[in-house]
C-alpha positions as CSV (number, residue, x, y, z in Angstrom):
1,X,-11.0,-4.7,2.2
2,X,-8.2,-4.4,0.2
3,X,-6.0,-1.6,-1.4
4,X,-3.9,-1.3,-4.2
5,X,-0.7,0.8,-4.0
6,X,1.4,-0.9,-6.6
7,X,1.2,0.6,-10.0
8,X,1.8,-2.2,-12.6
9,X,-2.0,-3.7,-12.3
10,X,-3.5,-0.4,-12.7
11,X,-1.7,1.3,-15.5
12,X,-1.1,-1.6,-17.4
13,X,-5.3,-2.1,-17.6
14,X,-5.0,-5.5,-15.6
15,X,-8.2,-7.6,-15.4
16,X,-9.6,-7.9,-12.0
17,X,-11.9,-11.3,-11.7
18,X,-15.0,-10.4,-9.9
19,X,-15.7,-13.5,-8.7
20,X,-14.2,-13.0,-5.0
21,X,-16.6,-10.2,-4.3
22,X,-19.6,-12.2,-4.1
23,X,-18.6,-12.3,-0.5
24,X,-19.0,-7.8,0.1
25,X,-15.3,-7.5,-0.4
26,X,-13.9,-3.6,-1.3
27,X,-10.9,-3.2,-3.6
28,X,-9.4,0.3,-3.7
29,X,-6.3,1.6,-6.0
30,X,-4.4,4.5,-4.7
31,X,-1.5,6.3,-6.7
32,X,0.4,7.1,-3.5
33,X,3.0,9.7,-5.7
34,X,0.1,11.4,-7.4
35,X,-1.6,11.5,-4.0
36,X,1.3,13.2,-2.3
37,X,1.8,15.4,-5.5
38,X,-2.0,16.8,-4.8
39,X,-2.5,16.7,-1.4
40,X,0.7,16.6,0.2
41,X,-0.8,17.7,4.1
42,X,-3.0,14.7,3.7
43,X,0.0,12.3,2.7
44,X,1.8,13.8,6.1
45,X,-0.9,13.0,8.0
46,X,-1.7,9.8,7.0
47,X,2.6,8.8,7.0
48,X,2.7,10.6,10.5
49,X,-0.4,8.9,12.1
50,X,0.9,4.9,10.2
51,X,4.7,5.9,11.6
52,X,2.8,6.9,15.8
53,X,0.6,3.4,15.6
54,X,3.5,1.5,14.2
55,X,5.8,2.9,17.3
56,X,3.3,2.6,20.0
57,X,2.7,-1.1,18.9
58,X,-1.3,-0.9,18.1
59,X,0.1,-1.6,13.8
60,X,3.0,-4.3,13.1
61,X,5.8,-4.3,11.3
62,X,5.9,-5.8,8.5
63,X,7.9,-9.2,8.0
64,X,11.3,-8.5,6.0
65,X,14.0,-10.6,5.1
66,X,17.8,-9.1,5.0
67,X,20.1,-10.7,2.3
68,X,23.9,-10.4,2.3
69,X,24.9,-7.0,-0.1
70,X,26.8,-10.1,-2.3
71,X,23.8,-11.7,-3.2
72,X,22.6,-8.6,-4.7
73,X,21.7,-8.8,-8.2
């Protein structure tokens, strides 16, 4: 499965290649602001329950690298 929350491939009409889905993959694009503009309980929810399973261990967190403020561009 795979989701899409970045918004540059979906409102700028990106073509999606469908070979990879000969093997039952799921693509899914979600507009995370227009999601929590709607349904903002559900986006609390879903932040809330991400935020328990990332503390408690059972989700990772994800890999980051830390650059010096001077190398900012």
């Amino acid at each position: 499965r795979f989701v899409e929350i970045g918004k540059r491939d979906i409102y700028g009409d990106t073509k999606l290649g469908l070979y990879p889905f000969r093997q039952n993959l799921s693509f899914y694009g979600v507009d995370l602001g227009l999601m929590a503009a709607n349904q903002p309980a559900a986006v609390r929810e879903l932040l809330a329950t991400v935020y328990r399973l990332t503390a408690e261990g059972v989700l990772p967190m994800p890999e980051s690298t830390h650059y010096p403020l001077a190398e900012a561009a």
